[in-house]
RORODO-709153 format. One line per 4 residues: number of its first residue (from 1); their letters; for each residue x, y, z of N, C-alpha, C. Coordinates in steps of 0.05 Angstrom, whole numbers, plus 32768, in hexadecimal, padded with zeros to 4 digits. Atoms other than C-alpha are relative to their C-alpha. Layout:
BEGIN
NUM) a) X/Y/Z/X/Y/Z/X/Y/Z | ... $
***
This chain:
BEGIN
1) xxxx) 8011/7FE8/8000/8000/8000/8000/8012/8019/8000 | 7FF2/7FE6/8003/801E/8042/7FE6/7FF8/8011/8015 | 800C/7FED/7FE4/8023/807B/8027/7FF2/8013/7FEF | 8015/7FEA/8006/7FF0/80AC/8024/8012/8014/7FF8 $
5) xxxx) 7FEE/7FE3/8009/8001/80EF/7FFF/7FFD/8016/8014 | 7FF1/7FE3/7FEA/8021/8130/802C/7FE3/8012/7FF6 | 8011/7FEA/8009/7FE6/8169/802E/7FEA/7FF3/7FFA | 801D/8004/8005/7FA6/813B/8035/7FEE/800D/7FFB $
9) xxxx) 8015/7FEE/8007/7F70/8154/8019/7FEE/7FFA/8020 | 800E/800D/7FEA/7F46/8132/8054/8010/7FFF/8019 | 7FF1/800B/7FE0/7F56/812F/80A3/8001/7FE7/8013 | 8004/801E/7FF0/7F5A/80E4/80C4/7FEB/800F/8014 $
13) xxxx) 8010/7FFF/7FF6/7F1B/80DD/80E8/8005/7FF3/801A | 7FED/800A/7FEB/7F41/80AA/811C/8011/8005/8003 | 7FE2/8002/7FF8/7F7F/80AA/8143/800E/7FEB/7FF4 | 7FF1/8018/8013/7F92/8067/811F/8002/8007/7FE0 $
17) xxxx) 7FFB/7FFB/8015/7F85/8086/80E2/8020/801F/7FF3 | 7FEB/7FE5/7FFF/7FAB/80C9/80F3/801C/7FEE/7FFF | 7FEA/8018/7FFC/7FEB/8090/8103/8009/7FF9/7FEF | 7FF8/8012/801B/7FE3/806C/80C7/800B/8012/7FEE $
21) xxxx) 7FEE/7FED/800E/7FE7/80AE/809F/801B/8006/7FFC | 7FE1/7FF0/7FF8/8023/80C9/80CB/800C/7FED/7FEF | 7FE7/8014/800F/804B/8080/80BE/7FF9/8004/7FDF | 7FFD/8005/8010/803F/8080/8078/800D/8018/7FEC $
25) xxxx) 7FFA/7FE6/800A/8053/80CB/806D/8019/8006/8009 | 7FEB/7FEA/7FE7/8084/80E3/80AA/801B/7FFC/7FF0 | 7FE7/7FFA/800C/80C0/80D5/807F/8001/800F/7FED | 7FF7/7FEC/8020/80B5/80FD/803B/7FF5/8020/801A $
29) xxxx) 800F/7FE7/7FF7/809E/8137/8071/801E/801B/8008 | 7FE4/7FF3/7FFB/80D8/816D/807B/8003/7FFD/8018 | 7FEA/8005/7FE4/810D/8170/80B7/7FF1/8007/800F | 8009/7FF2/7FF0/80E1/81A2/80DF/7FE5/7FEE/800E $
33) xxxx) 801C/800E/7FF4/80A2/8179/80D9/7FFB/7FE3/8006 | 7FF6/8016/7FF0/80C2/813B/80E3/8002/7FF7/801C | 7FFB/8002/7FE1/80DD/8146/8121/7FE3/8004/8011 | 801B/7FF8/7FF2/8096/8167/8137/7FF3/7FDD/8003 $
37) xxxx) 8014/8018/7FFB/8072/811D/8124/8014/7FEA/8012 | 7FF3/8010/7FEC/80A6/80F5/8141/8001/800B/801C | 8002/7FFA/7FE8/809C/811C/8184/7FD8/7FF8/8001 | 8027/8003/7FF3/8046/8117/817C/7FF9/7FE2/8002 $
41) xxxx) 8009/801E/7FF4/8053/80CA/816B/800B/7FF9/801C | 7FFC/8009/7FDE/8077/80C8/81B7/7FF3/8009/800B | 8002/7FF6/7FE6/8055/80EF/81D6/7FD7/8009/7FF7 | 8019/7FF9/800E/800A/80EB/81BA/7FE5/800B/800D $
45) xxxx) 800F/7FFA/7FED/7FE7/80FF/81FB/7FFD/8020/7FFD | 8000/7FE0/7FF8/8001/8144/81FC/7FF1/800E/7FE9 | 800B/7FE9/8013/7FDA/815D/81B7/7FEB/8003/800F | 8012/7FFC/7FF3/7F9E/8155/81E4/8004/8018/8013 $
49) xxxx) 8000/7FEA/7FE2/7FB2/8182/821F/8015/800F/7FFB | 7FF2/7FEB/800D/7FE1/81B2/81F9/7FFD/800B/7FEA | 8003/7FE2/8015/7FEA/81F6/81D6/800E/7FF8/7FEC | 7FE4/7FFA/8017/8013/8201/8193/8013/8002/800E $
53) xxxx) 7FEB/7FF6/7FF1/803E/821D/81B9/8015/7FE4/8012 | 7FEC/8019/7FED/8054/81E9/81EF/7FFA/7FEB/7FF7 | 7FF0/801F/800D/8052/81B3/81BB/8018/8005/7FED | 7FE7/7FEA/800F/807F/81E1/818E/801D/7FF8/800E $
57) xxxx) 7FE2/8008/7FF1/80B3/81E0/81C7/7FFF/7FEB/800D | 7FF6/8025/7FF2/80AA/8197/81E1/8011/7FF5/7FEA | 7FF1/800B/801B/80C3/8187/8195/8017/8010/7FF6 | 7FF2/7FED/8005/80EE/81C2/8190/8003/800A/7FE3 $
61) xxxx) 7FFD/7FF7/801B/80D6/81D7/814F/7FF4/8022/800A | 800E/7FEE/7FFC/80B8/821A/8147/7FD4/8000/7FFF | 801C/8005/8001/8063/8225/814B/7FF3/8006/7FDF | 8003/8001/8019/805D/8231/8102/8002/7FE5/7FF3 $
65) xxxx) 8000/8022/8004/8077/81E9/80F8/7FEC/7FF4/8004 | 8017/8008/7FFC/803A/81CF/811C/7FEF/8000/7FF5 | 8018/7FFA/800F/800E/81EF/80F6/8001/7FF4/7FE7 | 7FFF/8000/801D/8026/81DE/80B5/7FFD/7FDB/8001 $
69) xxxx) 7FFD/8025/7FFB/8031/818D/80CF/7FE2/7FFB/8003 | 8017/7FFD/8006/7FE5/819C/80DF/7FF1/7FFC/7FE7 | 800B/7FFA/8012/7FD7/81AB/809B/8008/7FE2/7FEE | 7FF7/8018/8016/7FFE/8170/8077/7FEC/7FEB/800C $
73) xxxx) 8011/8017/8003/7FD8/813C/8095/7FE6/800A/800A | 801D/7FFB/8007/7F99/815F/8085/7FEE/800E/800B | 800D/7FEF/7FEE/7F83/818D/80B9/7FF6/801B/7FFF | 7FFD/7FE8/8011/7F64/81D2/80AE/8013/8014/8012 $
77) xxxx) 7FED/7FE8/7FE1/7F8F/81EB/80F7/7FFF/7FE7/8015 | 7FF9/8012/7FEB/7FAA/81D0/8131/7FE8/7FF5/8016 | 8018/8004/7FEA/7F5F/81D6/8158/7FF6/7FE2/7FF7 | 800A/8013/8005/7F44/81A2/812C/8011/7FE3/7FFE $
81) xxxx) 7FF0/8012/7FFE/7F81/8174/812D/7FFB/7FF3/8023 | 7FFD/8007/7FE7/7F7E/8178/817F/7FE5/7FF6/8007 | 8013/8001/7FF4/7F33/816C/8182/8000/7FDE/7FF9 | 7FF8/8021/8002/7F41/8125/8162/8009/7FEE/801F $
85) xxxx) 7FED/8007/7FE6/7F72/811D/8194/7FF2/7FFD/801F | 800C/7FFE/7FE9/7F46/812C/81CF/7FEB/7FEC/7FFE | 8014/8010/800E/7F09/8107/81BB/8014/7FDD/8002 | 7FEF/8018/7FF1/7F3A/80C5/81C3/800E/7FFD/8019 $
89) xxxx) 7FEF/8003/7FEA/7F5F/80DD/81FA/7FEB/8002/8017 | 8019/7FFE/7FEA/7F18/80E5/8221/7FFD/7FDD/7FFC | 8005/8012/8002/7F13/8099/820A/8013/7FED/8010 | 7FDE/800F/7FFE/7F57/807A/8224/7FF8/7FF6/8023 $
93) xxxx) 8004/800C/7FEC/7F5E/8052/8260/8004/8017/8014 | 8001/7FF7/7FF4/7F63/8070/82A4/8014/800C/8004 | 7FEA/7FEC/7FFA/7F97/80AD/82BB/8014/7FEC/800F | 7FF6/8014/7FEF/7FCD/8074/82D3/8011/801A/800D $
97) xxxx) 7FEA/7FF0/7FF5/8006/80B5/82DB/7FEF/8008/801C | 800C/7FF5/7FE3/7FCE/80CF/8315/8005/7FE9/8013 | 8001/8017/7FE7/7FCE/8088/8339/801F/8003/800B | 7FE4/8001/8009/801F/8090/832D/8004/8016/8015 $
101) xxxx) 7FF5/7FE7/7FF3/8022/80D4/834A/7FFA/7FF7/801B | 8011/8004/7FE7/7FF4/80BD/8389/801C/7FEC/800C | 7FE6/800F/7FF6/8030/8086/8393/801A/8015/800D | 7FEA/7FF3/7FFE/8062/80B9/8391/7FFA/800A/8016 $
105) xxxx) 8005/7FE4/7FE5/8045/80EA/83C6/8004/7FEA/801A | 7FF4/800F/7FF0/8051/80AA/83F8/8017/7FF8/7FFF | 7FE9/8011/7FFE/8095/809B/83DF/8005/7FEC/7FF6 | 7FED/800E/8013/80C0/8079/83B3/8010/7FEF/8006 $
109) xxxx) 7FEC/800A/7FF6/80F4/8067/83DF/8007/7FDF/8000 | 7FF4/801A/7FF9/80E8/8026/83F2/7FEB/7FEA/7FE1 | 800A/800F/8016/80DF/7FE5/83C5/7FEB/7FFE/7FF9 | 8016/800F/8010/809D/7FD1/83C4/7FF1/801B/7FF4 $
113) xxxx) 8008/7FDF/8007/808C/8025/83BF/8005/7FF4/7FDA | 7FFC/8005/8017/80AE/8010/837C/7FFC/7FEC/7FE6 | 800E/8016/800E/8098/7FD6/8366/7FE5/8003/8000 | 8020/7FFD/7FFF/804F/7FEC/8372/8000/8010/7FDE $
117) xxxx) 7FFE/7FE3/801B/806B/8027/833A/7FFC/7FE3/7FE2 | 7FF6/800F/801A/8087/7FEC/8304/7FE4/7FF1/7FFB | 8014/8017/7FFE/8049/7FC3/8314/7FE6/8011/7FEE | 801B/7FE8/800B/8012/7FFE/8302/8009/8008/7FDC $
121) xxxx) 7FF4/7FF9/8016/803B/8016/82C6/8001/7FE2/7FEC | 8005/800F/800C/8040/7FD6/82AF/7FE8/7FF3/7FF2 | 801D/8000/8001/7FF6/7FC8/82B4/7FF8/8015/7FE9 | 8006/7FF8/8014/7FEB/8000/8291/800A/8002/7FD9 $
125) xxxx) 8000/8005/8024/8017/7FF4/8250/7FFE/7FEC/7FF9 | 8000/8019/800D/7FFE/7FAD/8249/7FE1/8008/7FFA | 801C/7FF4/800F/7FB3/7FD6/823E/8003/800A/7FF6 | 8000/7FE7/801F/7FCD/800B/8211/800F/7FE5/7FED $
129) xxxx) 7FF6/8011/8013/7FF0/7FC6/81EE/7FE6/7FF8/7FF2 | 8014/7FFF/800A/7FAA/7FB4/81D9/7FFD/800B/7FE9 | 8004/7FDC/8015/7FA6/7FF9/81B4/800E/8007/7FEF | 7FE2/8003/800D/7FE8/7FF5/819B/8006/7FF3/7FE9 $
133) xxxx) 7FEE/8014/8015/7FF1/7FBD/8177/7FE4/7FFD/7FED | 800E/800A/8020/7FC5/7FB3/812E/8001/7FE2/8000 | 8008/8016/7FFB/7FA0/7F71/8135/800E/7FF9/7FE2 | 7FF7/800B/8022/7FAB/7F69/80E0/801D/8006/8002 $
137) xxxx) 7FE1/8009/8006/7FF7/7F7C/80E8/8009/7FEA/8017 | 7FFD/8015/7FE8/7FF9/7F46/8122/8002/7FEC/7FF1 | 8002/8013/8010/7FE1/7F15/80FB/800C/7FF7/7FE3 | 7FEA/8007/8013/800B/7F23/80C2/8016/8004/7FFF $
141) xxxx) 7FE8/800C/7FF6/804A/7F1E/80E3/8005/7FEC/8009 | 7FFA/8021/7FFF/8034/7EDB/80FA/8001/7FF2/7FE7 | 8001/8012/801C/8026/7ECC/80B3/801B/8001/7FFB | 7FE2/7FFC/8000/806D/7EE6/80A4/8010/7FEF/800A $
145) xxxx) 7FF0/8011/7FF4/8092/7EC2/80D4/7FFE/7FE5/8005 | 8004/801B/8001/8072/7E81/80D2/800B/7FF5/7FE9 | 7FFC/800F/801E/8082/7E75/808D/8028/8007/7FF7 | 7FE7/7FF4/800A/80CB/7E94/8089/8014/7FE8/800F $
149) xxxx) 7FF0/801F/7FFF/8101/7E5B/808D/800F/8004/8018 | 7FF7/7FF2/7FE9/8127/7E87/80C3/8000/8015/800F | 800D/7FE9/8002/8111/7EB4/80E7/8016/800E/8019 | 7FEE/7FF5/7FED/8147/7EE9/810C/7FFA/8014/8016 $
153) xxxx) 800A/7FF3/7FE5/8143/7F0E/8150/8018/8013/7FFD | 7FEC/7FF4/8005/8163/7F50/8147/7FFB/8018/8013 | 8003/7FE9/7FE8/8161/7F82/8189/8016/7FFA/8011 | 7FF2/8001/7FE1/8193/7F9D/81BC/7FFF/8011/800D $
157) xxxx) 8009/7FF5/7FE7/8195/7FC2/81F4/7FEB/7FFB/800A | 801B/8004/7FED/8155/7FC9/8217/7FEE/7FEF/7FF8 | 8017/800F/800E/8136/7FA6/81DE/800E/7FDB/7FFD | 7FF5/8011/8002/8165/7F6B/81E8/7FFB/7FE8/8010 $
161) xxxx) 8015/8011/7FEF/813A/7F43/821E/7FEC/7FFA/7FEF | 8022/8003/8010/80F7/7F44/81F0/8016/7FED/7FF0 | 7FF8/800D/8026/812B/7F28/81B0/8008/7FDD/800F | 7FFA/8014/7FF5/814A/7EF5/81E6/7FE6/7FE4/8007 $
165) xxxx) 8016/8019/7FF8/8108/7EDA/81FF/7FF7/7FF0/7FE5 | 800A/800B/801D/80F0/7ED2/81B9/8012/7FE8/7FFB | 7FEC/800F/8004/812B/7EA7/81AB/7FFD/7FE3/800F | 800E/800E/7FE6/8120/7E81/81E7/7FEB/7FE8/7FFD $
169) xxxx) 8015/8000/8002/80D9/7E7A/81D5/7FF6/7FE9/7FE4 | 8000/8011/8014/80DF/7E62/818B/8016/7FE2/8003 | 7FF6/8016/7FFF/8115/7E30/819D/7FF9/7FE6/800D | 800F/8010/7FF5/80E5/7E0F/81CC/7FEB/7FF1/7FF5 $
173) xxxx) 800F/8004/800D/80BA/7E08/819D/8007/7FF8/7FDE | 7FF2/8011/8021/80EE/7DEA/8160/7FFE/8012/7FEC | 7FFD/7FFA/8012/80E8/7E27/813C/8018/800B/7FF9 | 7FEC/7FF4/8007/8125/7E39/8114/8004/8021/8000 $
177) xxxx) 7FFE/7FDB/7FF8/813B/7E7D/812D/8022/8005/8004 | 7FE1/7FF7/7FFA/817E/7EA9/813B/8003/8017/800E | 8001/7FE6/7FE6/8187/7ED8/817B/8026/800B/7FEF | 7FEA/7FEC/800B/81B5/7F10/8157/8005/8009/8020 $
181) xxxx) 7FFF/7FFC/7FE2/81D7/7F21/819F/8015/8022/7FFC | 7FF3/7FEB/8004/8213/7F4A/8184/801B/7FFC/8010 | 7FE7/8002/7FEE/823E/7F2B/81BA/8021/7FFF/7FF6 | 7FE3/7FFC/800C/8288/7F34/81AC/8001/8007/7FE9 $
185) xxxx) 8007/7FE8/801F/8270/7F62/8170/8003/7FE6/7FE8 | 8009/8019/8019/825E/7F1C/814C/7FED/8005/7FEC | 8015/8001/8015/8239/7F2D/810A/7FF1/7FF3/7FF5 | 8005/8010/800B/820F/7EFA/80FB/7FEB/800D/7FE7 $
189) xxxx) 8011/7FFE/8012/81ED/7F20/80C3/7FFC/7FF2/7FE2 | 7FF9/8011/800E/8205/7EF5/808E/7FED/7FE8/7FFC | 8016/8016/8001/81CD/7EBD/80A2/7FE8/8007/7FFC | 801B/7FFB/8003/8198/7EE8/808E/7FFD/8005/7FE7 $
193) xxxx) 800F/8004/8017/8173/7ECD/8050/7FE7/800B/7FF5 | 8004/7FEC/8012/8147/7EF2/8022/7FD7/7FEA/8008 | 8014/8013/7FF2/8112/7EB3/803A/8000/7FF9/8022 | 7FFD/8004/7FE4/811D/7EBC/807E/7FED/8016/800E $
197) xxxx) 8011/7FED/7FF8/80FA/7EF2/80AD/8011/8004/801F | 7FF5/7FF0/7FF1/8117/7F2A/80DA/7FE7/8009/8017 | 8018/7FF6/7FEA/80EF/7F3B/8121/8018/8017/800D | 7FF0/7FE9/7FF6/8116/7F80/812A/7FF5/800F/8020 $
201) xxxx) 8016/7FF1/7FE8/8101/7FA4/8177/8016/800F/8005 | 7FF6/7FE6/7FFB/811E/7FE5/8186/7FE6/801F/8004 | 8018/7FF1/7FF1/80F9/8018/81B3/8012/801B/7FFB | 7FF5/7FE5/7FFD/8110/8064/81B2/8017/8008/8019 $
205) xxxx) 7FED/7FF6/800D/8147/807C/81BE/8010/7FE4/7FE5 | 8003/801D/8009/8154/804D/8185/8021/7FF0/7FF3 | 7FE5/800A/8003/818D/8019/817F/8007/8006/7FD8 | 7FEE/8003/801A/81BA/8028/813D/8006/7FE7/7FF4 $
209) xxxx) 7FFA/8017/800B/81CC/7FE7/8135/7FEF/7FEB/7FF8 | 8018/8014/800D/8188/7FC4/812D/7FF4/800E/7FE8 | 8006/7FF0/8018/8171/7FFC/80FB/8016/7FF7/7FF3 | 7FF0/8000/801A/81B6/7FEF/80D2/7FF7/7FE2/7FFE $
213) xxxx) 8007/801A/7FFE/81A9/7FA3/80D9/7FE3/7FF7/7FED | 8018/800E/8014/8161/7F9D/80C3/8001/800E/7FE6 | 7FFA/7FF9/8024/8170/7FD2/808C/8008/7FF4/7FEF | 7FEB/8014/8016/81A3/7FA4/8071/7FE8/7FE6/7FFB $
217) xxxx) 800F/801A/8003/816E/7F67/807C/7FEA/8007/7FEB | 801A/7FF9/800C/8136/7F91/8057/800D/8001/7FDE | 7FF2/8002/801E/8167/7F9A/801D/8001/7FEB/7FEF | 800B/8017/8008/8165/7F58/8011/7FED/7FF3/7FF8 $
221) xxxx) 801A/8005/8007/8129/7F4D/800A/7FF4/7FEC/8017 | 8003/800C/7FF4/811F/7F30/804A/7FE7/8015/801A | 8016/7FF4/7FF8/80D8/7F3F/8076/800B/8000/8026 | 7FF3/7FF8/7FEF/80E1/7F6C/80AE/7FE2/7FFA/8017 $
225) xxxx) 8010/7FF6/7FEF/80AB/7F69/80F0/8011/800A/8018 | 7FEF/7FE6/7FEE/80BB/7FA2/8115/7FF0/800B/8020 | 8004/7FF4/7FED/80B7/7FAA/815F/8001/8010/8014 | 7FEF/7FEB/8003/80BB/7FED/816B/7FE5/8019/8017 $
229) xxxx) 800E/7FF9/7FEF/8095/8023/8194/7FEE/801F/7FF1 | 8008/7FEA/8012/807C/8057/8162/7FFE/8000/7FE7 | 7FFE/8009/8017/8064/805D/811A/8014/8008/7FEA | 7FE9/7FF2/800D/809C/808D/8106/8022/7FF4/8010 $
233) xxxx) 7FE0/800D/7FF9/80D6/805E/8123/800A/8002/7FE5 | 7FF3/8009/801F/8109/8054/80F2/7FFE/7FE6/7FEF | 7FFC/801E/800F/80F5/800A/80E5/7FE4/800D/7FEC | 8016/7FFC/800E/80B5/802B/80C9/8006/7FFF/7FE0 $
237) xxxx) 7FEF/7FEF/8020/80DD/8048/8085/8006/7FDE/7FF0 | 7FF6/8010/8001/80F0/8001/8080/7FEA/7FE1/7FEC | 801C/8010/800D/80A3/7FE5/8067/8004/7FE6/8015 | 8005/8014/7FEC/80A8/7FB6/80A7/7FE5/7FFF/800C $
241) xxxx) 8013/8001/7FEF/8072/7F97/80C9/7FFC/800E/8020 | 7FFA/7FFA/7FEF/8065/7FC4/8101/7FEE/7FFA/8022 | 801C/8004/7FEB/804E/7FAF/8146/8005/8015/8019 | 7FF8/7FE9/7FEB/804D/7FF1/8177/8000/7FF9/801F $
245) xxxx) 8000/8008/7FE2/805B/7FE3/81C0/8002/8023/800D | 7FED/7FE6/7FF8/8059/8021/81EC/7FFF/7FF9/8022 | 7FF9/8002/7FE0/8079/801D/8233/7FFD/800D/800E | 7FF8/7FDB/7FEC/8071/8052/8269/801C/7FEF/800A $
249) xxxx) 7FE1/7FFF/7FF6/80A8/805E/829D/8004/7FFD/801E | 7FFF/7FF2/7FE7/80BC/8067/82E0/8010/8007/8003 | 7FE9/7FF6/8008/80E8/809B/82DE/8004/7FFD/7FEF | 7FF6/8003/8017/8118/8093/82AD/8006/7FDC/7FF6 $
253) xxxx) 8002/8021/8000/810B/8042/82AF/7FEF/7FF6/7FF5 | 8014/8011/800B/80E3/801C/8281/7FFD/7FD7/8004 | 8006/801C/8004/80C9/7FD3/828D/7FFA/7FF7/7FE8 | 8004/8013/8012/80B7/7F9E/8257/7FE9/7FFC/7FFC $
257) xxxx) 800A/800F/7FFC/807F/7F8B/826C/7FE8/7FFA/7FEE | 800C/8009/8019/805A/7F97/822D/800B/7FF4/7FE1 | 7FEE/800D/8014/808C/7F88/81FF/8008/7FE0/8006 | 8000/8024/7FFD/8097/7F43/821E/7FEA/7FEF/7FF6 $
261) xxxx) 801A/8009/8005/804B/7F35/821A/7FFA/7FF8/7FE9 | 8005/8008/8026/804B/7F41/81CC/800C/7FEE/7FFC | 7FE9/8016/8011/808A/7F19/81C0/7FFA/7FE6/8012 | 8006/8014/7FFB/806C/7EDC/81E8/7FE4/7FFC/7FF1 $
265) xxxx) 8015/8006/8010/802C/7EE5/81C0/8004/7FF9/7FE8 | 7FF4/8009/8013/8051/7EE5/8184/8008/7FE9/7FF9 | 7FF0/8019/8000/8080/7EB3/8190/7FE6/7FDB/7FFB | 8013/801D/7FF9/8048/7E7F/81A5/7FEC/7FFA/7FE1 $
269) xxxx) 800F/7FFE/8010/8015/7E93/8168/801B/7FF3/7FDF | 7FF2/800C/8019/805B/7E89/8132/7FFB/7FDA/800E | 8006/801F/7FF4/805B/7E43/815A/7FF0/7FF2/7FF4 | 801E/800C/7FFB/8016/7E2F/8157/7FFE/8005/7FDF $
273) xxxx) 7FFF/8005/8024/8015/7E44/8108/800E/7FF3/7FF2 | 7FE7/8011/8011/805A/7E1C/80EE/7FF0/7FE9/8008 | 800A/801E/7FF2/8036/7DE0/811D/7FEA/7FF8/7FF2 | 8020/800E/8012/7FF5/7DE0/80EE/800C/8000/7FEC $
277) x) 7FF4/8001/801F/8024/7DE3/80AF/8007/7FE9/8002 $
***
């Protein structure tokens, strides 16, 4: 499916549709208004309960940018862009950051103070995972990976637990797989066939080395599902299957605990599909 054209005539009537737009556009969009959508896909709460202005300087573009990023995907001004926005964000599960704050005003200090935090946060991004992830791109990344002769696990850092379990997961289950680890700067890119299938995961700030990795795999002609946390990641550019995970935090600390969830749902569904072949 060719991306939608820059300067819709029409305004997405949903937030999944507004998304689909962005990913299929946000790269031919210039530098200024780039940066603007890659801050509204992180941060998609704030068009609701912010001005031009203090979304202007959360993205550090100027407020003329906004407006005009407004206009490309179809809007007649930024009012009618945010009323979208609100109108879903009145729909969305419950305020978890207020339960969060209520924690805090007793204290952080001690463990279970903290573990109550990872526990709530977690809770809540395994309900925004629901929301997140595209039932039809779900299902056609199991199609994908069931049928591909090898299928490679390509994440590190933070994203290097989710790629492990997977690994883990398929080998328990006899399917031919390959945990890319990286250890002692071992390249195994060499084993990736053009009939094989790449499960790329990289969350923001985003690893360099899984973006140069599946680039090279996509070049080939080899199918990417990409587990990634936004529709303007860089695996997007890439025509990968994309499945969006989004994590909160505590602090500057993110858990798994939705990204594990998918990649055991995954894992089990490629299973359960090679096993009826």
């Amino acid at each position: 499916m060719s991306p939608e054209p820059l300067s819709a005539t029409t305004a997405p009537e949903t937030i999944d549709g507004f998304f689909k737009r962005l990913g299929g556009s946000a790269d031919r969009l210039p530098k200024r208004l780039k940066q603007f959508a890659d801050f509204i896909a992180a941060n998609p709460d704030r068009v609701a309960v912010s001005t031009v202005a203090e979304l202007a300087e959360g993205a550090d573009v100027q407020p003329s940018a906004v407006m005009r990023f407004c206009q490309e995907m179809g809007f007649s001004g930024f009012s009618q862009m945010q009323k979208l926005f609100r109108s879903h964000y009145s729909q969305k599960w419950p305020d978890y950051a207020t339960r969060l704050a209520k924690l805090r005003d007793h204290g952080t200090e001690s463990p279970s103070a903290l573990l109550a935090e990872f526990v709530e946060v977690g809770r809540a991004s395994l309900e925004n995972l629901l929301t997140t992830v595209d039932s039809a791109a779900l299902q056609q990344a199991v199609d994908v990976l069931s049928r591909a002769e090898t299928i490679h696990m390509i994440g590190f850092r933070r994203a290097f637990p989710v790629t492990s379990y997977l690994a883990y997961a398929f080998e328990k289950m006899d399917v031919p797989a390959v945990l890319h680890s990286g250890i002692a700067n071992i390249n195994m890119e060499h084993l990736i066939r053009p009939n094989d299938a790449v499960i790329a995961v990289t969350f923001a700030p985003y690893t360099e080395m899984t973006i140069d990795m599946a680039t090279s795999a996509r070049a080939s002609g080899t199918d990417i599902v990409a587990i990634t946390d936004v529709v303007t990641s860089p695996l997007a550019r890439l025509k990968a299957i994309q499945l969006l995970v989004s994590e909160l935090d505590v602090g500057a600390f993110r858990a798994l605990s939705a990204s594990l969830s998918l990649a055991i749902a995954l894992a089990v569904s490629v299973g359960a599909e090679r096993n009826r072949k």
